[in-house]
N, C-alpha and C positions, 0 to 999 in steps of 0.2 A: 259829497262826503265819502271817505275810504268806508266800507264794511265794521257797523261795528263790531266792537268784541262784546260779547255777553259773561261773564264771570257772577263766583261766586262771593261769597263774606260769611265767616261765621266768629263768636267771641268764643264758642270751646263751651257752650252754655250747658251746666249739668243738668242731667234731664234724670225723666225716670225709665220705670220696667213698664211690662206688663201688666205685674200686680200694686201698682203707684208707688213704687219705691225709690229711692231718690238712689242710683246707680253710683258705682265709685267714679271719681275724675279718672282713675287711670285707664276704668272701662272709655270714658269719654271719648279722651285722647285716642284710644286703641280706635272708636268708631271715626272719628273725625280722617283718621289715614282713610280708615276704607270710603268713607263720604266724597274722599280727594281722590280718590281713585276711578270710581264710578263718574265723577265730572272729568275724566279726563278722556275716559272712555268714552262717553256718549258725546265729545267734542266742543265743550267747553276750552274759554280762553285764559283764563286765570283760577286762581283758588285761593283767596285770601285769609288767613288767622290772626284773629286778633290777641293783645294783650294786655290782663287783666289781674287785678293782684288782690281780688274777694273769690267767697267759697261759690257764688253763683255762676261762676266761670273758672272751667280747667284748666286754661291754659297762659302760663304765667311766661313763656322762652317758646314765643312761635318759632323760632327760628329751628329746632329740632324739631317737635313738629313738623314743619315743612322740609326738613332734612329727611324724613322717613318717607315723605310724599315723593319727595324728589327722586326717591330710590325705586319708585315703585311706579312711576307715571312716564309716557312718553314726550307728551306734547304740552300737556299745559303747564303756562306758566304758577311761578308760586310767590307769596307776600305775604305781607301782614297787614292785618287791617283794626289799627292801625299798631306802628311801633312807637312808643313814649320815648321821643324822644331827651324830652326837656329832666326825666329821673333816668339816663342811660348816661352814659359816654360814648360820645361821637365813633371817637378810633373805635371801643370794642363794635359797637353797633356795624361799623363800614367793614373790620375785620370779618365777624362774622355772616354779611351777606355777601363778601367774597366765597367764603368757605360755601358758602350755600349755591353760591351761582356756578362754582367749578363742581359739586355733586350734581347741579341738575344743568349741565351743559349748557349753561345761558340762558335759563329760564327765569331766576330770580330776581323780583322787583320787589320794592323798600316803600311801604306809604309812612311816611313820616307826621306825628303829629303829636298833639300836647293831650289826648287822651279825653277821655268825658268822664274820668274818674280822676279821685286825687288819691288815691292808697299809696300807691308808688312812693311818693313826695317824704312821706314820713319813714316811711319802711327802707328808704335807702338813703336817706338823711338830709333831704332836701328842704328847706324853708318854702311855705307858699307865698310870701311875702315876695318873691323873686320871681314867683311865674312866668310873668313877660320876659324878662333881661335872659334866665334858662334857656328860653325854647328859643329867642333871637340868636343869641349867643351859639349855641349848637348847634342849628341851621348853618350858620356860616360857616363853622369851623365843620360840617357833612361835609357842606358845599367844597371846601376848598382838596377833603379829602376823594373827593369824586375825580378829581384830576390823576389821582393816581401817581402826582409827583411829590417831592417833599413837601412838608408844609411849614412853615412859621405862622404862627399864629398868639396871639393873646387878650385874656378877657378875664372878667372877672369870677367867672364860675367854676375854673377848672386849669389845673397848670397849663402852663405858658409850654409852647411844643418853639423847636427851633429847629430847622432843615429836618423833622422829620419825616422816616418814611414807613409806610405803611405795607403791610402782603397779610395776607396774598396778593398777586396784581391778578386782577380779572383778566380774560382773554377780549371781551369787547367794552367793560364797563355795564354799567349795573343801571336798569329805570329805573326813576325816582319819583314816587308824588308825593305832595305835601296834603293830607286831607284837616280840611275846612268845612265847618261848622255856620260858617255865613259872615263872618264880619270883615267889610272893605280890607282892611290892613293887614289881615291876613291872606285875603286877595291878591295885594298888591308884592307882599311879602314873597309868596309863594312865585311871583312871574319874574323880582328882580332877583333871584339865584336860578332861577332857572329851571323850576320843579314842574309834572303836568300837576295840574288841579284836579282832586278828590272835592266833589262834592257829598257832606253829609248829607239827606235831606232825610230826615226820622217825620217830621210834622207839615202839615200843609202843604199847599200846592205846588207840582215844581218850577210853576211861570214867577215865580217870587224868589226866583232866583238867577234868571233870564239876566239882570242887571250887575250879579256877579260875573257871568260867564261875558257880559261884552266889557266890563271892567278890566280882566282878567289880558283878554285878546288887545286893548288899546294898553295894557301897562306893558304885555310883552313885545309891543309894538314901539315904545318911548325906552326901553331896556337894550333898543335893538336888537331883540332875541328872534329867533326864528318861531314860526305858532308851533304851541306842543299841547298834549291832546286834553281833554278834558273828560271826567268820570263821574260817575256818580253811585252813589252807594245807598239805598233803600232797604226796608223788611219787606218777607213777602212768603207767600206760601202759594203752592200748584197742588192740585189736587184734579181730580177725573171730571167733576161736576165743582160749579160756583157754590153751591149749597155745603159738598164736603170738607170742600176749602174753607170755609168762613167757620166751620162747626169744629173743624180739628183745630182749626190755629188760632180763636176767640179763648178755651182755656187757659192755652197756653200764655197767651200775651198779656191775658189780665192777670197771673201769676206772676209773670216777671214785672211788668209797670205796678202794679201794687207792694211790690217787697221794695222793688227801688225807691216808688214813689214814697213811702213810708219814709224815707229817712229825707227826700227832699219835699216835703210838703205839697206833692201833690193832692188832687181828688181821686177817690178810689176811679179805676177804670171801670167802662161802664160798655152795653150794649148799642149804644145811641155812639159814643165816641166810637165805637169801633165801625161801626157802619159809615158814618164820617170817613173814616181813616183810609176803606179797602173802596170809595168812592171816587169822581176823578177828582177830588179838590185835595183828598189826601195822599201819603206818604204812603201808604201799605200796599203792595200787588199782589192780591191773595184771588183765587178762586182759578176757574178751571186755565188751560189754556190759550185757549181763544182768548180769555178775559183779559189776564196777565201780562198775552202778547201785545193788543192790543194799548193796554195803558202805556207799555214800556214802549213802543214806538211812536206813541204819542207824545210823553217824555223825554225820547232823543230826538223828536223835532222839535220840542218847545225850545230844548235847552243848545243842540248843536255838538251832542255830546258823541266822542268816541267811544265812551265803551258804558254800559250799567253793572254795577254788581247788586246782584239780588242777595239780602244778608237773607240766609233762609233756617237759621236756626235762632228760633226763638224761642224763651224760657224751656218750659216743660214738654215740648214737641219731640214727641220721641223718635229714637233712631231711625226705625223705619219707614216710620211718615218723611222724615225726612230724605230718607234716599229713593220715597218716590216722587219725592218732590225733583229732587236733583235728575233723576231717569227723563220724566216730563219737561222738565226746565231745558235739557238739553237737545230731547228728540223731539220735542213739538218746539216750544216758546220761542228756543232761541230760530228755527228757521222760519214759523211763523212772521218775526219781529224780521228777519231779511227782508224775506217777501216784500212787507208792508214799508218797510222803508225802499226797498229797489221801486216800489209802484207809484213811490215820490217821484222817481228820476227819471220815468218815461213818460 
């Protein structure tokens, strides 16, 4: 395997101060540049924003967002994590990550996806009744604007385009993933237009999903396509000690899983689920270093993956904890995680 890339994820999640006060979104946004900054610095590979259309997250048009990052960073790449497609339009969506890809000199990558919220849907006049037919439907017509030459196209969700064309033109063209949530046909989906694969994994172990990622490689295999890379996208927190890690980022996470879980009927979160979770059987990479590094190249052997993004901002975690998460993430974890995978290959 080439080197992976280690990146980050964050959904823009408002947090608070000092004194537990819930900060403005625009403070947010302001910390989230400098967050993208500091990962670029300490030589990270990506820096993804996500998009979100509730008050528990700021940022609603990653694509500025990462426009300000763009202007300010040298090397790492920039995206979102993920963009909704299915409540966008294609054209604006592909116009706009041209414009982002010629501000950050061909840094800009697109994870496309149908989101883990439905706000969008109504707020911009979408039927959920349509879910599937939206997000198929605009895949293609991404897909066909990826070419960068005219397009004709027609479907049921959105006018009918004939020889048009779209610009800016990129100078190389734009990477593209599709992130996925776990179900085969979104799998299979994601190989026949030819996107890499974004794996979500929020719960459970990541070898339970080992059967996605050889799905994935034999569908792009029967598509004819050439292999293209595979990701994966977790929570997680770094901290100096196992013990500080699990103690700063436990309020946090049961703040946010409790507000959400409220309105999808979960059980309230609990100390026991969360020891589970930052365990090897779960989803969370939280505690010092060593620990983190360790799980994550455990992780991209299981799965075979090119790159992990660590989502590292969760609920109420505040700024700071956060950028020294990202300081560790990048000058320990991520060369730890080399290490231990190049000690695979000899």
């Amino acid at each position: 395997m080439d080197e992976v890339e280690l990146g980050l994820d964050t959904f823009g999640d408002v947090t608070v101060g000092d004194d537990g006060t819930r900060i403005s979104d625009a403070q947010t946004i302001r910390d989230i540049v400098d967050q993208a900054v500091l990962a670029d610095q300490v030589g990270l590979s990506f820096f993804g924003v996500g998009e979100h259309h509730r008050h528990e997250f700021a940022v609603s048009s990653p694509e500025i967002v990462l426009a300000a990052i763009a202007a300010r960073t040298d090397r790492i790449h920039v995206g979102t994590a993920v963009t909704v497609l299915s409540s966008d339009d294609p054209v604006r969506v592909y116009e706009r990550f041209a414009t982002l890809d010629a501000i950050s000199r061909g840094r800009a990558e697109v994870i496309l996806g149908r989101g883990s919220f439905i706000e969008s849907f109504p707020l911009f006049g979408y039927d959920l009744s349509d879910y599937e037919v939206l997000f198929d439907e605009k895949l293609d017509l991404f897909s066909q604007l990826r070419t960068e030459q005219p397009v004709t196209w027609q479907g049921t969700t959105r006018a009918a385009l004939s020889d048009a064309d779209v610009f800016p033109k990129t100078e190389n063209g734009i990477r593209a993933w599709v992130g996925v949530g776990g179900s085969p046909e979104s799998v299979v989906r994601t190989a026949r237009h030819g996107y890499g694969l974004l794996l979500a994994i929020i719960g459970g172990a990541a070898a339970r999903f080992r059967p996605y990622v050889d799905l994935y490689h034999r569908s792009l295999d029967e598509f004819g396509r050439d292999r293209l890379p595979v990701g994966i996208h977790s929570p997680g927190h770094v901290a100096d000690t196992d013990a500080q890690a699990w103690e700063e980022l436990y309020p946090a996470m049961e703040a946010n899983r409790n507000a959400i879980g409220a309105e999808r009927g979960w059980p309230p979160y609990s100390r026991l689920q969360f020891q589970h979770d930052i365990g090897p059987e779960g989803a969370v990479y939280a505690g010092s270093p060593e620990t983190v590094a360790r799980k994550i190249a455990a992780t991209v052997r299981t799965l075979g993956a090119d790159r992990f993004d660590l989502k590292y901002a969760n609920g109420t975690l505040s700024h700071a904890r956060m950028m020294r998460s990202i300081e560790l993430y990048g000058s320990r974890v991520a060369p730890m995680v080399r290490d231990l995978l190049a000690s695979d290959a000899t």
